[in-house]
C-alpha positions as CSV (number, residue, x, y, z in Angstrom):
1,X,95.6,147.0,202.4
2,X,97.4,145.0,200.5
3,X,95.0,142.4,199.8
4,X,92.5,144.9,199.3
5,X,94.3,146.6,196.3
6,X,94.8,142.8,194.7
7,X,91.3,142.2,194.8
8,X,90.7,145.5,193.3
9,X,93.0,145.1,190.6
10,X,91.8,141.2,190.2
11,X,88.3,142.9,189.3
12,X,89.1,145.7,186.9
13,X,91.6,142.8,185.0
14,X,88.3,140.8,185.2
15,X,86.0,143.7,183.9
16,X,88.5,144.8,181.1
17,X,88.4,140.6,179.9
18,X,84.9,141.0,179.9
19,X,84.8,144.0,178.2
20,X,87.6,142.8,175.2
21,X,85.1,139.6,174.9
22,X,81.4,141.1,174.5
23,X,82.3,143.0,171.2
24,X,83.3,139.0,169.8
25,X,80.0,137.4,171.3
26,X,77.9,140.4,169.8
27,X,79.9,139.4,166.7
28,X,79.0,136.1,166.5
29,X,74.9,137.1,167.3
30,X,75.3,139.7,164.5
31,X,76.9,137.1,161.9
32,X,73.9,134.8,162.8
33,X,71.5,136.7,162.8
34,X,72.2,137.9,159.2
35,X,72.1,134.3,158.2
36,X,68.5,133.7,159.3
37,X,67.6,136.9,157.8
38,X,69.2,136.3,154.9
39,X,68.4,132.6,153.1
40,X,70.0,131.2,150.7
41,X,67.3,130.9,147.9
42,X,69.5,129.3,145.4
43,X,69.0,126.0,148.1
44,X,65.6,125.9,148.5
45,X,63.9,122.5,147.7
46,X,63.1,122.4,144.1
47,X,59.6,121.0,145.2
48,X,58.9,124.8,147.0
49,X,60.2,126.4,144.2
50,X,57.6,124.4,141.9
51,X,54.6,125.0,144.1
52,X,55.5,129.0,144.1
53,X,56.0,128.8,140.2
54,X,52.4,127.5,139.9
55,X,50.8,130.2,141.3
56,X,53.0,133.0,139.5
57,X,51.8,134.3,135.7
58,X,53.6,133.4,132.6
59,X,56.0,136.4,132.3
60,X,56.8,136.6,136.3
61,X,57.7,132.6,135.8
62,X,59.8,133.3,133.0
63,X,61.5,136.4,134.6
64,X,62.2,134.0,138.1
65,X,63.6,131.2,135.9
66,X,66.6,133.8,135.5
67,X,67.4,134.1,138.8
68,X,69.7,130.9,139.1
69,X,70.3,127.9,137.9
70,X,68.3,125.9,140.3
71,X,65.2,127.9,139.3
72,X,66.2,128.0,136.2
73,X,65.8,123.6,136.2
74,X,62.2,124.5,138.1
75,X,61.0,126.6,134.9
76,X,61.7,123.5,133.0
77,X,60.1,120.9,135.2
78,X,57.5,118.6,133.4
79,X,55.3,119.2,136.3
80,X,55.1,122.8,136.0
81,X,53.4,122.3,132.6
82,X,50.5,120.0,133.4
83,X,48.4,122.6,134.1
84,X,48.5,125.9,132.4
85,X,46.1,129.1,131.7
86,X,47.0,130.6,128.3
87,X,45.9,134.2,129.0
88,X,44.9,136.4,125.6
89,X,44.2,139.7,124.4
90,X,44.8,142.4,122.0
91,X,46.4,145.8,124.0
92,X,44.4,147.9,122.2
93,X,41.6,146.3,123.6
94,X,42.1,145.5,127.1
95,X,44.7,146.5,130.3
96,X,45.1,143.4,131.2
97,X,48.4,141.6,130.5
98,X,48.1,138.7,128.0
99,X,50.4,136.0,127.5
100,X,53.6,136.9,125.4
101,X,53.6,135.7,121.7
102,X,57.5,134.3,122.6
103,X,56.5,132.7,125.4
104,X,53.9,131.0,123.8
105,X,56.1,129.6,121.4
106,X,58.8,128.2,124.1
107,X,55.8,126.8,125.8
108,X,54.6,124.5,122.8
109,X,58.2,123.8,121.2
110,X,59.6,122.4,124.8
111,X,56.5,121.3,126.7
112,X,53.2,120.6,124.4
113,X,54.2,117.1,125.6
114,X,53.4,118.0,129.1
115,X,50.6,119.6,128.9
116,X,47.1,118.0,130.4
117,X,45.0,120.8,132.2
118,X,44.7,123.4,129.6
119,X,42.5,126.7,129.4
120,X,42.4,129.5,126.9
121,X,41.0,132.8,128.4
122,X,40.2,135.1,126.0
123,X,39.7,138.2,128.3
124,X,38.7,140.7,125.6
125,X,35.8,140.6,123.0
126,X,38.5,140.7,119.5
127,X,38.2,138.6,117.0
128,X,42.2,138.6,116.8
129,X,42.3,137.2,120.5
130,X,40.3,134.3,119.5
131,X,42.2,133.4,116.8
132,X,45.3,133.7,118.5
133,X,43.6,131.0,120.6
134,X,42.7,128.3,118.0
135,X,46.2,128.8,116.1
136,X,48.1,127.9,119.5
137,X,45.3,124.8,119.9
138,X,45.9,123.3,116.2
139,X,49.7,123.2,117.5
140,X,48.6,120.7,120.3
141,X,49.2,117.4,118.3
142,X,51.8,116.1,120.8
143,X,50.2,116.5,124.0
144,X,47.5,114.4,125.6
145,X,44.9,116.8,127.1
146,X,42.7,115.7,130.2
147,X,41.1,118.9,131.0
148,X,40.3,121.6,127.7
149,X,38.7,124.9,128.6
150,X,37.3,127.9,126.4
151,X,37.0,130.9,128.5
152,X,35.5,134.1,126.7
153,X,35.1,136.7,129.7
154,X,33.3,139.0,126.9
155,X,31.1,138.2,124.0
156,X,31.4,137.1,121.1
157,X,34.9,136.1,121.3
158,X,35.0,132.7,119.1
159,X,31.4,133.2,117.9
160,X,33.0,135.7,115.5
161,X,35.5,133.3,114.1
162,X,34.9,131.7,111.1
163,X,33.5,127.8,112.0
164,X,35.8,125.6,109.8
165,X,38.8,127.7,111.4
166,X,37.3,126.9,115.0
167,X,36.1,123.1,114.3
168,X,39.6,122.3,112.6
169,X,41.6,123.7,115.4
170,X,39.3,122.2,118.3
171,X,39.8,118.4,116.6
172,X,43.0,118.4,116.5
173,X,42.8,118.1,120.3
174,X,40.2,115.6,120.0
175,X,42.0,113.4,118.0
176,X,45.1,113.3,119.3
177,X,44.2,113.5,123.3
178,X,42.3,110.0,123.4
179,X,41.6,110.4,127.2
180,X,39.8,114.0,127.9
181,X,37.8,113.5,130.7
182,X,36.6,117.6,131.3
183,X,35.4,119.9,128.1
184,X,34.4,123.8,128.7
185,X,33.6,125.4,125.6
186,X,30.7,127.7,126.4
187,X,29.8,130.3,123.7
188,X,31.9,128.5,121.0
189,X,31.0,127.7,117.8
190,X,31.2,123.8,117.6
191,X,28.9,121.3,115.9
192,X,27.6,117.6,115.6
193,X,30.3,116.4,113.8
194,X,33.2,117.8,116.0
195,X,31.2,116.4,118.8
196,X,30.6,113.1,117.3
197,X,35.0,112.9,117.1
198,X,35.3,113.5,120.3
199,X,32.7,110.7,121.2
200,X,35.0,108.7,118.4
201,X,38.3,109.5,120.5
202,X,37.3,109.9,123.9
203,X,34.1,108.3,125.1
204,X,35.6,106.2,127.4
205,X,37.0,108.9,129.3
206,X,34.7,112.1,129.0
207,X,33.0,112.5,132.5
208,X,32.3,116.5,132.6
209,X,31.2,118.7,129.3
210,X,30.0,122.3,129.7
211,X,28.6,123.8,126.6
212,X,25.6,126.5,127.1
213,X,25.4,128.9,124.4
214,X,26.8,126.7,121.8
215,X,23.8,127.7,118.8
216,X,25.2,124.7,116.0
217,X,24.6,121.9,118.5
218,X,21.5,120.4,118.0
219,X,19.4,117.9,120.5
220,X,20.8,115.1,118.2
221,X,24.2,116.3,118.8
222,X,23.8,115.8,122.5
223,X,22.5,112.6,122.3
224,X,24.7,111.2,120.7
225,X,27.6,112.3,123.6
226,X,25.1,110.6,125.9
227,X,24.6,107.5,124.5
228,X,28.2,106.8,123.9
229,X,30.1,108.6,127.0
230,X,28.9,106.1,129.6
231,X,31.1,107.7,132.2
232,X,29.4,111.2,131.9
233,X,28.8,112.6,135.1
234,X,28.4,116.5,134.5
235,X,26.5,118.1,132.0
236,X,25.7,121.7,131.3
237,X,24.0,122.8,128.3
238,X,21.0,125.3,127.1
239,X,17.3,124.1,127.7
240,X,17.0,123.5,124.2
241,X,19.3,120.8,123.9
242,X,17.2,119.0,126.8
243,X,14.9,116.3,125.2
244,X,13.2,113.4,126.0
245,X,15.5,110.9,124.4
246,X,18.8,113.0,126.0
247,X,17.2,112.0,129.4
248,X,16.3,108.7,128.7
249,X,19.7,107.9,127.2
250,X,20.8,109.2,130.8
251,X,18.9,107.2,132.5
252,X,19.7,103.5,130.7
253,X,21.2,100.7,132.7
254,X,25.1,101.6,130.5
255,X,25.0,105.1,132.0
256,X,26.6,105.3,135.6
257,X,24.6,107.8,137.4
258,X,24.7,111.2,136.9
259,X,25.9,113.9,139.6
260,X,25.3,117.2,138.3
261,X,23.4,118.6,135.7
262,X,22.9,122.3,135.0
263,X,20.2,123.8,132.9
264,X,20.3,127.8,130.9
265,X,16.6,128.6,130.3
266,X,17.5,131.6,128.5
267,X,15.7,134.0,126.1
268,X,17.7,137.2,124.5
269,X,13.8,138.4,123.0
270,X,10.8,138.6,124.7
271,X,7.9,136.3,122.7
272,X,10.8,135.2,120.3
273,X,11.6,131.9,121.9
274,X,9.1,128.8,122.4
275,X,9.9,126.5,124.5
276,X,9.1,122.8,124.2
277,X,8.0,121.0,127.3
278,X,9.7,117.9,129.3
279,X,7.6,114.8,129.7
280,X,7.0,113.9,133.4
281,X,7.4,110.5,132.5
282,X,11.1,111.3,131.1
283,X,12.0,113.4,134.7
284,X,10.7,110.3,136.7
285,X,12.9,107.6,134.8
286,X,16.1,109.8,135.6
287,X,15.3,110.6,139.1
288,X,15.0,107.0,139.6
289,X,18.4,106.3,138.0
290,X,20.4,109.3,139.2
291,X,18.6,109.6,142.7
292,X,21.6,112.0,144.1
293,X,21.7,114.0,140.9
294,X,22.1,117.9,141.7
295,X,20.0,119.2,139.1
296,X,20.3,123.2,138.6
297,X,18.6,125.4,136.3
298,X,19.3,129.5,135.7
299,X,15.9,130.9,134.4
300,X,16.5,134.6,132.1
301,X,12.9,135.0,131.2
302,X,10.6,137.2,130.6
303,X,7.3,136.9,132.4
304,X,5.3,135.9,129.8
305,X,7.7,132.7,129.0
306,X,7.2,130.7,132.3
307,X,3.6,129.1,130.9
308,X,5.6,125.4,130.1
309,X,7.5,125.1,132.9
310,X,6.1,124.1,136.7
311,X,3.6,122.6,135.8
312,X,4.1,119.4,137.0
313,X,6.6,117.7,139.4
314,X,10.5,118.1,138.6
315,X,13.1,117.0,140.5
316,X,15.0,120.6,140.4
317,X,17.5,121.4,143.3
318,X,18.7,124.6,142.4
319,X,17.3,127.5,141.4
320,X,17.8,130.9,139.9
321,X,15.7,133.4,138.5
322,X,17.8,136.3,136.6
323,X,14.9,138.5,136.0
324,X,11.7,139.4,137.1
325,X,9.9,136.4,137.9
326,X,5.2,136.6,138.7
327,X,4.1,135.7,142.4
328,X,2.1,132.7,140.3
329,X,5.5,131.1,138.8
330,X,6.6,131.0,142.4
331,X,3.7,129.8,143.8
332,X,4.2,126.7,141.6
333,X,7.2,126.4,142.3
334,X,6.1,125.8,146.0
335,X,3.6,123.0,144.6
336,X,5.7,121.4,141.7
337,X,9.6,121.6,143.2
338,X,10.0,119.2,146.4
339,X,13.3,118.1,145.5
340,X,14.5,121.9,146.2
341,X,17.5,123.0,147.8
342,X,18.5,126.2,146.8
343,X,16.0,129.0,146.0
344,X,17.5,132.6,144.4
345,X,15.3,135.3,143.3
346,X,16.8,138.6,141.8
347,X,13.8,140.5,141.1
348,X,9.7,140.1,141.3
349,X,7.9,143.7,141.2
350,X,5.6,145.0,144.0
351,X,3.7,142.6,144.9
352,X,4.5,140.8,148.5
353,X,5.2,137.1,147.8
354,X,3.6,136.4,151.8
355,X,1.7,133.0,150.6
356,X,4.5,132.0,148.0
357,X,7.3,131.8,150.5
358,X,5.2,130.2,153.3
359,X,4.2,126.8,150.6
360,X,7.3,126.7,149.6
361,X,8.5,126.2,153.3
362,X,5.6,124.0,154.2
363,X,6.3,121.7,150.5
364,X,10.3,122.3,150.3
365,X,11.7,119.9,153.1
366,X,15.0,120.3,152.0
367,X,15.3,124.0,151.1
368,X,18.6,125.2,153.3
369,X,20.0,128.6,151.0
370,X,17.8,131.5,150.2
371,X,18.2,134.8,148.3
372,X,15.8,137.5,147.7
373,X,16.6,140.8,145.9
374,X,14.6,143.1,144.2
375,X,11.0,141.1,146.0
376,X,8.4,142.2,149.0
377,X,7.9,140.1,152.2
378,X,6.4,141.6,155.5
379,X,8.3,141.0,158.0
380,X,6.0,138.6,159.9
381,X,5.3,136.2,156.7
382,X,9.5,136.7,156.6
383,X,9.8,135.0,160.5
384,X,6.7,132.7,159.8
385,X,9.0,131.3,156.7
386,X,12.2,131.1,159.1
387,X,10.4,129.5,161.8
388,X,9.0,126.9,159.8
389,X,12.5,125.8,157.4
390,X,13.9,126.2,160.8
391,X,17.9,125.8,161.8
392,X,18.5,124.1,157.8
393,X,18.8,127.4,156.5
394,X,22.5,127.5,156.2
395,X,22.7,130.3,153.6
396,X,19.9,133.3,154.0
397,X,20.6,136.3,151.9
398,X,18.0,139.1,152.0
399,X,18.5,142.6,150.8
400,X,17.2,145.0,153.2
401,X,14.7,146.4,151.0
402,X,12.7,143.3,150.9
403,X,11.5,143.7,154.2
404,X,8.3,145.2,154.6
405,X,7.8,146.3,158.4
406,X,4.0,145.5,159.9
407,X,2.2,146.1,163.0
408,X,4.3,143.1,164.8
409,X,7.8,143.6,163.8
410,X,9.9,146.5,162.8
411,X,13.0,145.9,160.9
412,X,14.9,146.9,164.2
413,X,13.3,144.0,165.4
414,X,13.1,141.0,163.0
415,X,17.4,140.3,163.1
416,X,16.5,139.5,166.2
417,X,13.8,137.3,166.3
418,X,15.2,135.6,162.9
419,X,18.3,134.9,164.6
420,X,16.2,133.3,167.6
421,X,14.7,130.5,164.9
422,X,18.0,130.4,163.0
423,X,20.0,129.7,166.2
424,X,22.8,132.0,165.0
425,X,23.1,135.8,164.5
426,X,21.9,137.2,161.1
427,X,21.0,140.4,159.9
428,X,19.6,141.7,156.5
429,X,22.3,142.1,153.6
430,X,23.4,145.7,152.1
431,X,24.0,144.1,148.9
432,X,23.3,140.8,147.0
433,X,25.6,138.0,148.1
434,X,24.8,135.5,145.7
């Protein structure tokens, strides 16, 4: 009995120890588990710090800097400031937030120095935004830009600014960068001679200039960026800077080859606009020189304006059509584009484009991304086509509407027999993908 109660007592001292001790233990889980939950953001690696800070917007940078010191160094990192987007607009004008005036200011008066990959989006059509733009660029005589872009997300932005204002704000980055290698002014107003000082400053370095819609360059203009800028490997410009000579000067033994060059055929007026037409001879020598070149044009014709192009061989890849474009424009296409790689065609009428689509599969060998929208195929011409490009069709984008039904397949079953030839599941689009 005796020994009985001792063991009896022995556990209920032994239950009550354990009982005092689980309230410590669940102590100590609780104490780390608020730790882990609870980081100590002050100590994170500056280099984390820096990589969230690029992705955040001016003001939400500025406002983090002011969380602690250590962030606080981050906001003032040189490597922050290599790249930058300077966001404007007027609020009148526009909901979207702009960059702040202030801001602006610190920006230029602590890190102009560091700045190389610069953009100016001008995300409202005011005249006011634009200027704000070129007053911040004639600032920029300390910095050493690599990268300049003019952004205008609505027209006419810097096209309403008076030229000399534009011109003397854009050189002053011309002059004083000495090794911009990437220029994106589309819809700007610049000239021949602000182009021929940035040949003067940076031809040794330019290898990327985008300027469609820029109405004061002329064809001489151009050429003359060719013929110095040796290293130029992108161009994109308006058809009726393309000449002869440009392609030529492209094509000489100085010039490394070229690896992309994008084409606007554009006309605003219908029967307003004549366009000259590219030797054959001139297409040949630059093919031959630049035998990997990715050659895109965007077509925003009328109808009645296709009569100078396709009618002889080009070495086009890609190709759009923005408006309505005649079954007989696409049938040359078929006969005149066997370089082709990329085929997109917004709109055609009533007429089914059956023969159109089945030469360009039989004369296209390299045709691999499609996109039809406001067109006619039956749907057996549509498998025929399919059947013959075959398993390269990486990219097939047809609006449902496109597809006439026939006597041999319903639109219930061409996914079906599409997929079968495509070797992959694909059905007709809702909407236009491209």
């Amino acid at each position: 009995m005796k020994r009985g109660r001792k063991t009896n007592e022995a556990n209920s001292s032994s239950s009550e120890e354990t009982t005092e001790k689980e309230p410590k233990r669940h102590k100590v889980i609780d104490e780390k588990t608020i730790a882990v939950r609870s980081p100590d953001w002050a100590n994170l690696l500056q280099d984390i710090i820096l990589q969230v800070f690029q992705y955040l917007p001016l003001l939400d940078r500025a406002h983090a800097s002011q969380v602690c010191r250590s962030w606080n160094q981050v906001f003032h990192m040189p490597d922050l400031w290599r790249c930058f987007e300077f966001e404007l607009n007027q609020p009148a004008t526009s909901y979207l937030r702009a960059t702040h005036p202030e801001l602006i200011k610190q920006i230029i008066k602590r890190h102009s120095n560091h700045l190389q990959y610069v953009s100016f989006k001008v995300v409202d059509s005011s005249k006011e935004s634009a200027e704000a733009a070129c007053d911040i660029l004639s600032q920029l005589v300390n910095c050493s830009l690599k990268t300049l872009g003019l952004i205008s997300t609505a027209r006419p932005s810097f096209m309403d600014l008076p030229k000399s204002h534009f011109i003397s704000a854009l050189t002053v980055v011309f002059v004083n960068s000495k090794s911009l290698s990437s220029l994106k002014i589309d819809d700007t107003p610049v000239d021949d001679p602000s182009l021929k000082v940035l040949v003067a400053n940076n031809s040794d370095t330019l290898k990327l200039l985008k300027m469609s819609s820029c109405p004061h360059v002329s064809p001489a203009g151009i050429l003359c960026v060719a013929d110095q800028c040796h290293g130029l490997r992108e161009l994109a410009l308006n058809y009726h800077l393309l000449s002869d000579e440009l392609l030529l000067a492209l094509s000489s033994e100085k010039h490394v080859r070229l690896e992309h060059l994008r084409i606007d055929v554009v006309s605003e007026n219908p029967g307003q606009t004549q366009f000259h037409t590219i030797q054959k001879s001139s297409w040949d020598a630059f093919i031959k020189h630049s035998p990997k070149v990715n050659l895109v044009m965007y077509f925003f014709l009328y109808e009645e304006e296709f009569d100078p192009f396709f009618r002889y061989e080009i070495p086009v890849t890609h190709l759009y059509f923005g408006r309505s474009v005649s079954k007989d424009v696409l049938g040359r296409v078929g006969m005149t584009c066997p370089r082709l790689v990329e085929l997109v065609v917004c709109a055609n009428g009533l007429r089914p484009l059956d023969e159109e689509l089945i030469r360009i599969a039989e004369r296209c060998k390299y045709l691999s991304a499609v996109g039809l929208g406001e067109c006619e195929v039956s749907c057996s011409a549509f498998v025929e086509f399919v059947k013959m490009c075959g398993g390269r069709l990486s990219q097939l984008s047809i609006m449902e509407e496109v597809l006439i039904p026939d006597q041999k397949y319903s639109l219930e079953q061409i996914h079906w027999e599409v997929s079968k030839h495509l070797g992959r599941v694909w059905f007709p689009d809702m909407m236009p993908t491209w």
